[in-house]
Each structure stands twice: as structure tokens, then as C-alpha cells.
N, CA and C atoms as an extended XYZ file, in Angstrom:
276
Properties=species:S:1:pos:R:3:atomname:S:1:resname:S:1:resid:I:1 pbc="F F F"
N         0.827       -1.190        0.000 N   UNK     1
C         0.000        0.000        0.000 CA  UNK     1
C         0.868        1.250        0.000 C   UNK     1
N         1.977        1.614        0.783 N   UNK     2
C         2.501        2.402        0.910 CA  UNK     2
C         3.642        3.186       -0.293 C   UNK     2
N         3.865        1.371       -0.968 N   UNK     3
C         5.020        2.027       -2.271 CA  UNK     3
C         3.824        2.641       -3.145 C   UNK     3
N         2.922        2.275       -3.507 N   UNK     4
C         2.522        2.742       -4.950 CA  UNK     4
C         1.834        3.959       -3.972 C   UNK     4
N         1.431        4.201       -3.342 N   UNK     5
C         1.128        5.598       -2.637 CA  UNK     5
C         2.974        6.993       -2.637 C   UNK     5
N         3.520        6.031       -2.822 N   UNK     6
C         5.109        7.270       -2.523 CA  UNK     6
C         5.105        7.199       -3.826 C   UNK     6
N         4.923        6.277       -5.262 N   UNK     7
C         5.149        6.425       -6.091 CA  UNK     7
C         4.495        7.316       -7.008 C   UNK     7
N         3.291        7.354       -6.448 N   UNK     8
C         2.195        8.431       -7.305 CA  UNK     8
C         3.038        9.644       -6.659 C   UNK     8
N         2.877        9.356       -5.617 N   UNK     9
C         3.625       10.906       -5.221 CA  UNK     9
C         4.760       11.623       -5.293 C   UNK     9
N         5.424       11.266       -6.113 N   UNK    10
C         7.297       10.838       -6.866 CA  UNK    10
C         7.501       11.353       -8.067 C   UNK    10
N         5.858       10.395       -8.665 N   UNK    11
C         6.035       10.248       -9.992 CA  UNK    11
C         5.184       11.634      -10.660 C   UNK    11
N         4.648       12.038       -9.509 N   UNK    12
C         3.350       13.044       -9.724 CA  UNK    12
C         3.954       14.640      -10.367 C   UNK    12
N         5.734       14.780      -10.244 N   UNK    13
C         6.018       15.738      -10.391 CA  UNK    13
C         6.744       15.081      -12.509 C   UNK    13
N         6.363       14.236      -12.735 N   UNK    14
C         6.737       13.800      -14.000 CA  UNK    14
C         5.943       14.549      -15.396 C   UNK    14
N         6.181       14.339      -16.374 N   UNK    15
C         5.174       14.362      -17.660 CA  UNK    15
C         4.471       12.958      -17.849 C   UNK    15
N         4.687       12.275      -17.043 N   UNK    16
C         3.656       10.867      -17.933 CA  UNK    16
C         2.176       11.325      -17.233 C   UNK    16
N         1.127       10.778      -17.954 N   UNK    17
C        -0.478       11.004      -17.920 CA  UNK    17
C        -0.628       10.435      -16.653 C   UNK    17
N        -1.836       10.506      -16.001 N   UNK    18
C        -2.416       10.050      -15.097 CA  UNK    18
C        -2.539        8.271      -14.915 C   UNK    18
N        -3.062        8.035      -15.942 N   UNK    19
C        -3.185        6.370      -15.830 CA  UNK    19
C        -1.870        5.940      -16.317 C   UNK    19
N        -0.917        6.385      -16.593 N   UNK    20
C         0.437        6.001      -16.800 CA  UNK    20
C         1.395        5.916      -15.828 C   UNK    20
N         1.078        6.941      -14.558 N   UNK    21
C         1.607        7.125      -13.356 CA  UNK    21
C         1.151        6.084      -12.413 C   UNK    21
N        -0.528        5.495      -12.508 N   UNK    22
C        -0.762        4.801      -11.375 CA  UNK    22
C        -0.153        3.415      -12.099 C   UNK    22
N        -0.061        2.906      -13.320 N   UNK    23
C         0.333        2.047      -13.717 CA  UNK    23
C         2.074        1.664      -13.355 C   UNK    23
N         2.904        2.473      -13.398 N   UNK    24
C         3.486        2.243      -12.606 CA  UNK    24
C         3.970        2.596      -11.105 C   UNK    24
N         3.303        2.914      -10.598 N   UNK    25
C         2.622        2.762       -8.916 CA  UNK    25
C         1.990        1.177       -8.818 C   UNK    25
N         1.524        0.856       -9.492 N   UNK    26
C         0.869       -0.439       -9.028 CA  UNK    26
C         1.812       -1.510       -9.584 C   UNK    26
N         2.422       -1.147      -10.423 N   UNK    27
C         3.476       -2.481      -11.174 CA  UNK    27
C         4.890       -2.245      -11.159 C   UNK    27
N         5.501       -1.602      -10.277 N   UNK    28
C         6.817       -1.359      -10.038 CA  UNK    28
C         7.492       -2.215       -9.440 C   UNK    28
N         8.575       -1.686       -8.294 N   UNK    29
C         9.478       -3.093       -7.868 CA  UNK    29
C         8.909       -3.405       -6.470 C   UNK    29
N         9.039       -4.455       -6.319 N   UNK    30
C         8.184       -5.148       -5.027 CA  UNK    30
C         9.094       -5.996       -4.329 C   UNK    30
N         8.702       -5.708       -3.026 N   UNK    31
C         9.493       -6.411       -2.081 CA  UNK    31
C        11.121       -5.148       -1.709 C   UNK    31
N        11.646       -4.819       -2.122 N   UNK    32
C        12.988       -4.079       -1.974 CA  UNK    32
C        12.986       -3.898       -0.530 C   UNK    32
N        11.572       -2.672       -0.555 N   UNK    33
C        11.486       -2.393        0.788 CA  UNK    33
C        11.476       -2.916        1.922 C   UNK    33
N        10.380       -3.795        1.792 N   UNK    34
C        10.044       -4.582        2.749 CA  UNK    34
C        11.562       -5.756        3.320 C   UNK    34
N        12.206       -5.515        2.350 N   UNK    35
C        13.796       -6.687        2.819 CA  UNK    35
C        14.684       -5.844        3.523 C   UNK    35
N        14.899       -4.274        3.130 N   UNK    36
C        15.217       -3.229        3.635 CA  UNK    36
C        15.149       -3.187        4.852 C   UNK    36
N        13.428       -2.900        5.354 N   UNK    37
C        13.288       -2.488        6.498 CA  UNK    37
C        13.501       -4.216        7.759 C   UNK    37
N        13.212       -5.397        6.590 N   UNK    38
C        13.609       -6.374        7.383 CA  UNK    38
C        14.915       -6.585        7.939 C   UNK    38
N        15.738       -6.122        7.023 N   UNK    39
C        17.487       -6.060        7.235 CA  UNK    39
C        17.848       -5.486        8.679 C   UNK    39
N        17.039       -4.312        8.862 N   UNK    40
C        17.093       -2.930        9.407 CA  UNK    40
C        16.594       -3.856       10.972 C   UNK    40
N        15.412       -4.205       11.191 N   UNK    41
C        15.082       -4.793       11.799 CA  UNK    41
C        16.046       -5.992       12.622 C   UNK    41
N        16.290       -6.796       12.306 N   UNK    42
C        17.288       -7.935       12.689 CA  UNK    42
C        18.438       -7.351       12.919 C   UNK    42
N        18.832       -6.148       12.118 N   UNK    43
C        20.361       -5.975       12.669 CA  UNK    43
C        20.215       -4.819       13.920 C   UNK    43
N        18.999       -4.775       14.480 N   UNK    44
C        19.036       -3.951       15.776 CA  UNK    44
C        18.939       -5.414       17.331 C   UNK    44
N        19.099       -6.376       16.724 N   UNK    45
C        18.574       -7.413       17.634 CA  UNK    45
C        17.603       -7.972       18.262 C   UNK    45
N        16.774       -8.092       17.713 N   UNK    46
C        15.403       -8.568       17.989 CA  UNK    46
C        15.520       -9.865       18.448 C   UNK    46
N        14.765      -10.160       19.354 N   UNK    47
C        14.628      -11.983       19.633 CA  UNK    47
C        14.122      -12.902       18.562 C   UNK    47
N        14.980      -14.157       18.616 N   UNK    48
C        14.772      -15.085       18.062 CA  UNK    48
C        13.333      -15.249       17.008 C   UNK    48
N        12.532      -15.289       18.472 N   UNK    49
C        11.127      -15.535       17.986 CA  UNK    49
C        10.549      -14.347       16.969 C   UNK    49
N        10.969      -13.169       17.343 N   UNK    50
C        10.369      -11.956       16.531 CA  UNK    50
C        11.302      -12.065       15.892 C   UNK    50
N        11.956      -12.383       15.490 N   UNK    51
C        12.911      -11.936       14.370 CA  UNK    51
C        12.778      -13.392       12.914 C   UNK    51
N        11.993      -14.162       13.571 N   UNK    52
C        11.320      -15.494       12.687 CA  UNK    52
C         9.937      -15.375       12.028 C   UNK    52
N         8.959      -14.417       13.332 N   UNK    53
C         7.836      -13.224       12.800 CA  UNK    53
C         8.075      -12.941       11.554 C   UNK    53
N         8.962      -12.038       12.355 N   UNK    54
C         9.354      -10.588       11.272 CA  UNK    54
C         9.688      -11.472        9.458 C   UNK    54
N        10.528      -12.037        9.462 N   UNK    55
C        11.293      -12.748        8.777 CA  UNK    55
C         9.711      -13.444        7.889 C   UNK    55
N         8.935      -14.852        8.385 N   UNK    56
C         8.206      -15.308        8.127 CA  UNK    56
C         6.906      -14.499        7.225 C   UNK    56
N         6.274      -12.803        8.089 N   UNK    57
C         5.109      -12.216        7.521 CA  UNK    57
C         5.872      -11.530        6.413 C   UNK    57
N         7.136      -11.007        6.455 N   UNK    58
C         7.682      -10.306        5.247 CA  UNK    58
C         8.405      -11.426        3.888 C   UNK    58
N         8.269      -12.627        4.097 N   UNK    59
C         8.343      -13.720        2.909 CA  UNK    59
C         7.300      -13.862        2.594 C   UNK    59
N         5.780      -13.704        3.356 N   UNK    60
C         4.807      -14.107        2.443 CA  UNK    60
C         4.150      -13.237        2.104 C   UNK    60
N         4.417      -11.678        2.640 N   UNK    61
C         3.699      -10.258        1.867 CA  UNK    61
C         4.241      -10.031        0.581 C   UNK    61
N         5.516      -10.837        0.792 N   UNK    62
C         6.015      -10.487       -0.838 CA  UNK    62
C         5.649      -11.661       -1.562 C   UNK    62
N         5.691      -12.670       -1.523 N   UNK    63
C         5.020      -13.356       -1.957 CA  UNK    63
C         3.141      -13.151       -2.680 C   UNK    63
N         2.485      -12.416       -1.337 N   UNK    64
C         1.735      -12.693       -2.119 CA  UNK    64
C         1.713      -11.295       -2.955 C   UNK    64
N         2.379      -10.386       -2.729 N   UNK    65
C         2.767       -8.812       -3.448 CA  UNK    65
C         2.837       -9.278       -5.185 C   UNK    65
N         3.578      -10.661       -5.240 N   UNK    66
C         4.183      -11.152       -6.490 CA  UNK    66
C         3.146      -11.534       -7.466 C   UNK    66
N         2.550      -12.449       -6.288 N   UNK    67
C         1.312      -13.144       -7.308 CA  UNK    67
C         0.129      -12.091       -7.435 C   UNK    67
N         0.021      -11.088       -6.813 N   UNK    68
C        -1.629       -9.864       -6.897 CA  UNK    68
C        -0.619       -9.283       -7.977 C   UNK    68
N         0.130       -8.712       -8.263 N   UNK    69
C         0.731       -7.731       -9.563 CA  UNK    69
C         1.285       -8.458      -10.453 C   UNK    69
N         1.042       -9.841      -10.650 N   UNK    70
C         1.293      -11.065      -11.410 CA  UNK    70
C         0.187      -11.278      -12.472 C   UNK    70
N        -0.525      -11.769      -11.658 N   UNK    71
C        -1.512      -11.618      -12.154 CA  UNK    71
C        -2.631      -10.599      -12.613 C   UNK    71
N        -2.380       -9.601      -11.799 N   UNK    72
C        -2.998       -8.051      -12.485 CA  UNK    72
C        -2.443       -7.485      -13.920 C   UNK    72
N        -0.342       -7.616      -13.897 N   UNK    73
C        -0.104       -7.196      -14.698 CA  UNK    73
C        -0.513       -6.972      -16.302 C   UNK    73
N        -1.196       -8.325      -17.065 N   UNK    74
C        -1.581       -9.115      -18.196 CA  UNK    74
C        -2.805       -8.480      -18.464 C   UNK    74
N        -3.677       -7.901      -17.889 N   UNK    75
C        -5.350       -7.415      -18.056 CA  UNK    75
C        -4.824       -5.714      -17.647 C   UNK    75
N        -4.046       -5.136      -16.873 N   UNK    76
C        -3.451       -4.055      -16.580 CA  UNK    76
C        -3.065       -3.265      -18.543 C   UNK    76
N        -1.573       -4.187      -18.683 N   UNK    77
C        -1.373       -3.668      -19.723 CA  UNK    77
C        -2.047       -3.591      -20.981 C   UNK    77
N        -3.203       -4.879      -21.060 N   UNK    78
C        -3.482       -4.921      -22.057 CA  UNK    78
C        -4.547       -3.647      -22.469 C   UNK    78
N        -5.497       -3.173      -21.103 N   UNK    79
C        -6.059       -2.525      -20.551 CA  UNK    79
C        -5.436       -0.478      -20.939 C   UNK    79
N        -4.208       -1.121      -21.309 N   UNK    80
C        -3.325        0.219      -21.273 CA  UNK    80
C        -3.164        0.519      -22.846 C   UNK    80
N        -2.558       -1.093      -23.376 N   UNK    81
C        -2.112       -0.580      -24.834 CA  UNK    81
C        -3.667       -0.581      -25.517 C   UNK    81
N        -4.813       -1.223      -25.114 N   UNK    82
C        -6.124       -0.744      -26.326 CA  UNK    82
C        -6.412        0.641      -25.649 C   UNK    82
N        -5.973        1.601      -24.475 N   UNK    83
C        -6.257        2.836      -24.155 CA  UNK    83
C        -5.492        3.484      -25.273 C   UNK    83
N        -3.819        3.418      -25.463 N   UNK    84
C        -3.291        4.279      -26.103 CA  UNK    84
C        -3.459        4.041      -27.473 C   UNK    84
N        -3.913        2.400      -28.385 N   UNK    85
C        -4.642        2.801      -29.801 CA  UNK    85
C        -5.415        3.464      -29.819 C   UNK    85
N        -6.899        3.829      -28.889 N   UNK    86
C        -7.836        4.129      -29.285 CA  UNK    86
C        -7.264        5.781      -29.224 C   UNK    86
N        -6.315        6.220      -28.426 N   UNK    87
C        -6.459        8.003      -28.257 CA  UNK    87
C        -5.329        7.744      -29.410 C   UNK    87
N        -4.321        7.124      -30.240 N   UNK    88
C        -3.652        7.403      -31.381 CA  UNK    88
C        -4.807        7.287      -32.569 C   UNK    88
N        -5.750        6.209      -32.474 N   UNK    89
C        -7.086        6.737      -33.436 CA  UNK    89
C        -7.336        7.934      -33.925 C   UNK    89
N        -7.764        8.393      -32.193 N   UNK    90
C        -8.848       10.045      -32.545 CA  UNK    90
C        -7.314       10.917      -32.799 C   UNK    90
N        -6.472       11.132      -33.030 N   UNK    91
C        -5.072       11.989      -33.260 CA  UNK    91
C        -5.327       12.166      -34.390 C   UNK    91
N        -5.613       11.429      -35.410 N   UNK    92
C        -5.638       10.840      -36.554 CA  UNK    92
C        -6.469       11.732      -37.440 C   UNK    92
């Protein structure tokens, strides 16, 4: 939730269109962070047990991070390239 929220807001000072910006907000890189702040985490010393938590909920948020923008991606783009024939149409 939080990357594609910093990314609109990143990307918001760009020239790409609106649905071009959330598109990549929603399909960018996944997981980085979340290994980041896990890194960050463990190397302050956390116990065993929380640090197997920690470790365990951040393998399967990315996980399932992989398979929701996995499977979104394919109906996303396709979703994108019949947007940009139809506005190279009306150009025309």
C-alpha cells in the first residue's frame, strides 16, 4: 500500500499522464522495501522468535505482493495498450 502511494507521489512531479503514473505505482518493484526495512530490523537485535515473525510475515507479503501484480499485470497492460490505440485513433 505504501510504495505505490510514494510512487504516485514521486512520480506526480513527472510528464507521464495520469493512468500512466498509477500504472506504474501499481506495477513497479516489489518487495525491496520490505527486505530493507527487514534487514534494518534484525540488525538492531530482535529476539529469536520476533525476528522469525518478522522474517516469516515479510516472505509471504512479498510473496503474495508477487502473485496480486502477477496476475494483475496481463489485463493491466493490455487494458493500457487498447487505451493508447484508441487516443492514437482520434489523433488521426
Amino acid at each position: 500500500v505504501l510504495r505505490p502511494l510514494a510512487v504516485l507521489l514521486v512520480v506526480r512531479q513527472s510528464h507521464l499522464p495520469g493512468p500512466q503514473r498509477r500504472l506504474v505505482a501499481w506495477l513497479g518493484v516489489r518487495g525491496i522495501g520490505s527486505l530493507f526495512y527487514l534487514a534494518f530490523a534484525l540488525a538492531q537485535g530482535v529476539s529469536a522468535a520476533l525476528a522469525a515473525t518478522l522474517v516469516s510475515a515479510c516472505l509471504w507479503t512479498i510473496a503474495l505482493s508477487i502473485v496480486v501484480h502477477g496476475v494483475s499485470a496481463t489485463p493491466l497492460m493490455a487494458w493500457h495498450q487498447a487505451r493508447r490505440a484508441r487516443s492514437a485513433v482520434r489523433k488521426r
